[in-house]
N, C-alpha and C positions, 0 to 999 in steps of 0.2 A: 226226632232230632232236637237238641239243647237249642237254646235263647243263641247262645257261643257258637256252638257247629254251624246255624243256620247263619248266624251276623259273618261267618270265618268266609262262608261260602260267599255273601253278597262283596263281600271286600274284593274277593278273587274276583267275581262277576264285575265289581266298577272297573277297576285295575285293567281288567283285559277288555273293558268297553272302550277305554280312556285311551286303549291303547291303538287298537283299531280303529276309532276313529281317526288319530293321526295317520293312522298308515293311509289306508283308503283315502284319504282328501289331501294328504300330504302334496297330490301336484293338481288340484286341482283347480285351488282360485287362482288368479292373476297376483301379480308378488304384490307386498306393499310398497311405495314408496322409500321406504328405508330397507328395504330389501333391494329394489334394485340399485341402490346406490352405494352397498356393501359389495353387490355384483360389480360394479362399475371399481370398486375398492381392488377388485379381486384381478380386473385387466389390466392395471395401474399398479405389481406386485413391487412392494416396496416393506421397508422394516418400521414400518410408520405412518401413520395418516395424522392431519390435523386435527381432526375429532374424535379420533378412537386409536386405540393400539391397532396391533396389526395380527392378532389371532381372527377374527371374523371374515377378514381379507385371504387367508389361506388356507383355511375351511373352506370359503366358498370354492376355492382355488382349488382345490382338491378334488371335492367329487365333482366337479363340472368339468375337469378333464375326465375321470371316468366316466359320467354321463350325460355328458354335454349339455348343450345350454338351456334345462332344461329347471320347470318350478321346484319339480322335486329335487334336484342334485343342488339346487340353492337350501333347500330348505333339513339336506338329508342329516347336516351337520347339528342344525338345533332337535332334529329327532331321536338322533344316537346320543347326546348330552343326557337325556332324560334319564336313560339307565344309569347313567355313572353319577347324576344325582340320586337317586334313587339308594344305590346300593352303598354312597357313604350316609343316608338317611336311614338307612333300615338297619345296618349296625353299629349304630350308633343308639338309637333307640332298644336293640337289641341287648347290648351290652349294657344301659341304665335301666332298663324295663321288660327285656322277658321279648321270649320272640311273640306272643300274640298281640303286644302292644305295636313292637316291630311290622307285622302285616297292617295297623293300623295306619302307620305312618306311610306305607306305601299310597295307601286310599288316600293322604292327602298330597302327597305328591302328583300324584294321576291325575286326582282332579280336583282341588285347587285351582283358583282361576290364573293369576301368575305361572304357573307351572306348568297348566297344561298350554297355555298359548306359548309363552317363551319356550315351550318343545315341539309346536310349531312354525311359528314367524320367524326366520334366523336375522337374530339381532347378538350383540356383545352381550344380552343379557345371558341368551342359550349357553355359553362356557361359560361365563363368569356363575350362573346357579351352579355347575358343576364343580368348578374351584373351589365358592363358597363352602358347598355342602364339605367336600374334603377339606376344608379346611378347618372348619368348626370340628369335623371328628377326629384330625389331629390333634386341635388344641384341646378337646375334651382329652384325651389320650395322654397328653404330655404333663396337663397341671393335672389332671386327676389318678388318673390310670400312674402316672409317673415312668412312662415307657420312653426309651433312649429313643429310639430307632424313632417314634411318632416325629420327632424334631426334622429328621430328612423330609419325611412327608410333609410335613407342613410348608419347608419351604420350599419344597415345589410346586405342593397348590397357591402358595400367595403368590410367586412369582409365576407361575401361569396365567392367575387371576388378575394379574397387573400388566401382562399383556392381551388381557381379555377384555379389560376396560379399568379405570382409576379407582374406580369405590371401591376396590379390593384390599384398600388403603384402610378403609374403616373398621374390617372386621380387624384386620390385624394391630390396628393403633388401640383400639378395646382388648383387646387379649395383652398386649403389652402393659397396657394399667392393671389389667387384673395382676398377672404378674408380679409388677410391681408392688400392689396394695394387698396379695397374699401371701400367707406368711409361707405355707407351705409350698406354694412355688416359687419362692424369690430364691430356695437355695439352688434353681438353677441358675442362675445367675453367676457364681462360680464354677461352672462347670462349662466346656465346649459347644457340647449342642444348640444352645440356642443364636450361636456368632456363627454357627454351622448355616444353621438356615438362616438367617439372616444373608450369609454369604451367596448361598443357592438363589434366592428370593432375587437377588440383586445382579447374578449373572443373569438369569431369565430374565431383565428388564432390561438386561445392559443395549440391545437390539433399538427398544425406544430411546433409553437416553441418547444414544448414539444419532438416531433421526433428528430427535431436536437440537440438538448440538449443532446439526448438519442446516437448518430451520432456524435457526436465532430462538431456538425454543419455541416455535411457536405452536406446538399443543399443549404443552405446559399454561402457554400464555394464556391460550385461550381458553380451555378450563379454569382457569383459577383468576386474574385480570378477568378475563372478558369476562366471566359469568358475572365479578361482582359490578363490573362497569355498565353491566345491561340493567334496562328500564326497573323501577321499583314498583313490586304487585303486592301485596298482602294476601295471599293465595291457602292461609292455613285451612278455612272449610274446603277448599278444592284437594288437599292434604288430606282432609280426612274423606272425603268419598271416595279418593284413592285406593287411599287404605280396605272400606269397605269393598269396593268393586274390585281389590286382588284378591281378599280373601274369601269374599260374601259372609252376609250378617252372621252367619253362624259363626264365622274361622273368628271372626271381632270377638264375638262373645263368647269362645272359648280363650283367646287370649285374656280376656277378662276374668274367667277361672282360673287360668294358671297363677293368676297375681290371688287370688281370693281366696283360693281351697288348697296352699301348697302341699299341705301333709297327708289332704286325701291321695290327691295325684300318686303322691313320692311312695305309697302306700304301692300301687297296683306294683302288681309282677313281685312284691318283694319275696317270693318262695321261689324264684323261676330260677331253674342252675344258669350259674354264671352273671348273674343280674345283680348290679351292683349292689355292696351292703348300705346302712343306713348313711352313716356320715358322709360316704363317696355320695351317695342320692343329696346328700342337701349341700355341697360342697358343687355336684351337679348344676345341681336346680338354680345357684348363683352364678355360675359361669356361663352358663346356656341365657338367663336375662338377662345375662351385661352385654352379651355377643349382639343380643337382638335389640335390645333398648339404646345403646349406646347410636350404630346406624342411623335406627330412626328419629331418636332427638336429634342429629344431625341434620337431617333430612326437614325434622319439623322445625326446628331452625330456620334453616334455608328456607321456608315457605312463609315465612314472616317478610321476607325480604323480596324476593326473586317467584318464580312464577312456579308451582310444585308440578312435575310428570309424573305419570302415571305408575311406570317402573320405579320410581325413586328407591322405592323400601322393601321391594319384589324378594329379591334373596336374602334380604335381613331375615325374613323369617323364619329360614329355615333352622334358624338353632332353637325358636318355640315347638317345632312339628313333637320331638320324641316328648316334649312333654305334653302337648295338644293332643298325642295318639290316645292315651288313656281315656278320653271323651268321647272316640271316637270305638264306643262298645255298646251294647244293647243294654238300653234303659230299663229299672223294675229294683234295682239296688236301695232299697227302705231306708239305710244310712247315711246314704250320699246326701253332701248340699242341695238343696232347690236347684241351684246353679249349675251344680253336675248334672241335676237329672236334666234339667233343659236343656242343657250340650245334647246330652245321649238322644235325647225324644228328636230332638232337632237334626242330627246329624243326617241320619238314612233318607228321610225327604228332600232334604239338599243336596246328596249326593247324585241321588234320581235328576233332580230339577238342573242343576248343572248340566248334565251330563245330557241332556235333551236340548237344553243351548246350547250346548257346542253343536250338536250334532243340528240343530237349525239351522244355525251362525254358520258353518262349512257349506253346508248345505244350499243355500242363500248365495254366499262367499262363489262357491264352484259352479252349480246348475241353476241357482234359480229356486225361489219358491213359488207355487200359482198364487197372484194376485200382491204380490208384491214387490211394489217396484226398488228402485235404487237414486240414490241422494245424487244430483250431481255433481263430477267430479271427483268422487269419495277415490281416492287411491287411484290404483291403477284398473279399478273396474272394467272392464269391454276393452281392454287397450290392447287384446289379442287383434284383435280385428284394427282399430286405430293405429298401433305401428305400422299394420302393413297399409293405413290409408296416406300417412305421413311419408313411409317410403318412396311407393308411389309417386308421390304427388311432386317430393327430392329427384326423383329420377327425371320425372318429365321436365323439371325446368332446370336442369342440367342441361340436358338435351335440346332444349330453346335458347338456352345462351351462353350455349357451350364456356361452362363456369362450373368449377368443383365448388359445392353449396355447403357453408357449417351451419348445419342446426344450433340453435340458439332455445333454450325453455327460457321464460319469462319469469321466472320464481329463482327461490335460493337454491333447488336441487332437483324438485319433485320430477319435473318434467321433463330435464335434461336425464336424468337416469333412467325414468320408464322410457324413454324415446330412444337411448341408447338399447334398453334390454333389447326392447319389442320391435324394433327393428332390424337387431339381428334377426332377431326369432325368426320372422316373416321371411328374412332370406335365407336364412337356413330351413323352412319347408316350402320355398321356392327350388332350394337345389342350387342357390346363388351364390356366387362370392363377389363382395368390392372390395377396393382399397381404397383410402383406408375403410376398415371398417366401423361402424355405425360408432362403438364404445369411442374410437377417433376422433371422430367429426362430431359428435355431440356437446357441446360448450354450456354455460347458463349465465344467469343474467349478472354474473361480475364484469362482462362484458361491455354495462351500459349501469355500471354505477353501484350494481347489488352486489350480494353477498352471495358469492357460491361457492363456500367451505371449500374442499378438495379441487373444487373446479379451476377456481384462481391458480393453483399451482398448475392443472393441466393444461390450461389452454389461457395462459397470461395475454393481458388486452395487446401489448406489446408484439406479442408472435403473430396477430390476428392483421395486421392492417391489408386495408386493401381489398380485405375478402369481401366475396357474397353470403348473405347469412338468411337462412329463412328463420323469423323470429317465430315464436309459439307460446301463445299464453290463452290461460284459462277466462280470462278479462279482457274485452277489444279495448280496454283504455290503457291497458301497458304497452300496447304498440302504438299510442298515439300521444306518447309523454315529448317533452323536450330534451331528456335524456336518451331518446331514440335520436330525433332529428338532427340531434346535436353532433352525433357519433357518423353520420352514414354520407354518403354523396343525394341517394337517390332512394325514395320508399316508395316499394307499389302500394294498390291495392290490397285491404282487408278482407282477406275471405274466410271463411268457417268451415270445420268438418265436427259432425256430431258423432258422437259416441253410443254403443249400445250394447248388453248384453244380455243374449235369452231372446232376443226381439223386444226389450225393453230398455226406451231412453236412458241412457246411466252420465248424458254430459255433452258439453262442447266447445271445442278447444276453436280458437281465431289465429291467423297466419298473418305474417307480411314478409312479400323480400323486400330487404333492401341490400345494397350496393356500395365498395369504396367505405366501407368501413375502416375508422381511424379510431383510434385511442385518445381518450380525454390528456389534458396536459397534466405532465410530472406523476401520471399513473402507468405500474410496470407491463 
């Protein structure tokens, strides 16, 4: 078998490792934290949240009435994105490079570390890669290809991707300058299509603008205001290990060749039918680094100022992958730059080594590995077992002071959401039902002076007076601030329930009831 036949085969063999793993672990850890508060998004069905649009919210919404409330039917959404990324990834690459480069790009999408987690965690990031990717192969489409019909499509990926989350804003404000500053696509400009999709793009938002309107804008506000009014960090090295840990060392320094070796790159496939000819490939090769460079100077920007995530630049990449696939072949090419051959030597190891993290990290994540414990705290680790200790504990002293009790998390969201999930959980394999139910009765600490994004809207301090609240935090000093004391009639005793999973310590949450709860002055 060739050097080609045998790399064609390990491609297929990553691809379908990458894939299976997701399948199999897909219900098997505990959600993250912003998983279960997208869940929380999803009891709450509305055209709009204050931190995010509302596609994540009806996704989740979706399969969790087909499969009820369960990790996988939260998560089945970010698992099925992965194809429809995918498949505008591979012809798209297909189309500029030849389908063997095309199965390449597949390997990065699979397992790439971005990619492969954001197709399993369901976060905003899961549809918006999918928008993204259709979107970039639109716009390759429209100013290269110079195809009418690409223009619909486009403006239904940016307007889907704009109720998928706001950065969908980016790819598309960089294709509009391309546009602009090229000579051969400015004569759309004259023409319908592109006021078409603009048109489209802007009924598919119409649902958010409408919320905020309804909101005194206020997710508009707080993206854009609040981020800049938040604390100043100087965060660009934290930017750049970002960068590194979505794509790992190699995906870095193959991005480093596509800026270094253009003409080798634009070279591969040029025989293959259908594969674009020369000028389209370098016409390509600029439109695909504006798509991707434009994002992330954004991104690095912001990290001059404000604090950089780890997602920031997650889907920018996807318009380097068709040209990153040509690196991603079997080394032994005498011609090639240094820099090529070190992609090629490099890649197959990495691909391996990923792919044995993940399958850890799940691993770890769902059962457990021998001899290794867990951080306290970290997420929603052992919280199968701690909903149902919380439940519990809400039932009995209902029952001693015949008083319907709101749960209260002590943080911005964390623990109000996992307490919400995992408390239904626990009574739905109880066989139970209350009213209200848990997602109901579940509040956070805007209650006592914090910030609990969506929660402020759900459960305003104003609706709350009078109540019994059992407080919940990770720290016994948030239940002993004077912004408790200050709020309540009457606080009991601090008591503890620890956390664990596998039969190993993973944390330990602190309690207090209090009583006659009031709302601070001139707050709603």
């Amino acid at each position: 078998m060739s050097a080609e036949a045998r790399w064609d085969r390990f491609c297929v063999a990553a691809v379908a490792c990458a894939v299976l793993l997701r399948l199999v672990y897909l219900g098997a850890p505990e959600l993250l934290f912003e998983e279960a508060y997208y869940w929380n998004y999803a009891q709450h069905p509305d055209i709009g949240y204050l931190d995010h649009p509302l596609v994540v919210a009806w996704i989740i919404r979706l399969f969790v009435s087909l499969l009820g409330n369960l990790e996988i039917a939260v998560r089945a959404g970010a698992f099925l994105s992965v194809p429809v990324t995918a498949f505008f990834c591979y012809r798209l690459t297909r189309e500029l490079l030849g389908s063997a480069a095309a199965l390449r790009a597949l390997v990065l999408v699979a397992c790439l570390p971005f990619f492969f987690f954001s197709g399993f965690f369901m976060s905003p990031d899961a549809p918006l890669a999918a928008c993204w990717a259709a979107a970039v192969y639109y716009m390759h489409r429209a100013a290269i290809a110079q195809a009418p019909r690409a223009w619909v499509g486009l403006g239904v990926a940016v307007g889907l991707g704009m109720i998928s989350k706001y950065t969908m804003a980016l790819p598309a404000a960089a294709f509009v300058l391309y546009v602009l500053a090229d000579r051969t696509s400015r004569r759309w400009l004259l023409r319908p299509e592109p006021y078409l999709a603009a048109l489209i793009a802007l009924a598919l938002f119409t649902p958010v603008i409408a919320w905020n309107w309804q909101h005194h804008w206020a997710s508009f506000s707080f993206q854009s205001e609040g981020r800049l009014e938040s604390r100043f960090s100087f965060s660009l090295p934290r930017f750049v290990v970002n960068v590194f840990t979505l794509l790992a060392p190699t995906g870095v320094l193959s991005v480093v060749a596509i800026a270094a070796c253009r003409e080798k790159l634009l070279s591969v496939g040029a025989a293959a039918p259908g594969a674009a000819a020369g000028p389209a490939r370098r016409r390509s090769y600029v439109l695909l680094v504006w798509l991707a460079l434009f994002p992330v100077a954004v991104f690095a920007a912001a990290s001059l100022f404000r604090v950089s995530k780890l997602n920031w630049t997650g889907p920018a990449w996807l318009a380097l992958l068709p040209l990153m696939a040509p690196l991603v072949t079997p080394a032994g090419e005498g011609g090639a730059p240094r820099l090529v051959r070190w992609c090629r030597r490099a890649w197959p190891p990495t691909i391996a080594i990923l792919l044995l993290i993940y399958a850890g990290t799940l691993q770890w994540l769902g059962g457990g590995l021998p001899g290794v414990g867990y951080p306290p705290n970290t997420h929603l680790i052992g919280w199968r077992g701690f909903g149902g200790d919380v439940e519990r504990l809400v039932e009995r002293l209902e029952r001693e002071t015949g008083q319907e009790i709101l749960v209260v998390g002590m943080d911005r969201n964390r623990i109000a959401s996992g307490l919400a999930y995992y408390r239904t959980r626990y009574l739905e394999r109880a066989g139970r039902e209350t009213s209200p139910e848990p997602a109901f009765d579940t509040a956070s600490e805007n209650l006592f002076g914090g910030v609990g994004l969506m929660y402020a809207m759900w459960f305003p301090s104003r609706g709350q007076e009078g109540k019994t609240m059992l407080l919940v935090g990770a720290d016994r000093g948030v239940l002993e601030t004077n912004r408790v004391f200050s709020r309540v009639a009457t606080a009991g005793a601090i008591g503890e329930i620890p956390v664990a999973k596998a039969g190993k310590p993973a944390g330990r949450y602190y309690y207090r009831l209090v009583t006659g709860y009031r709302p601070a002055a001139g707050r709603d």
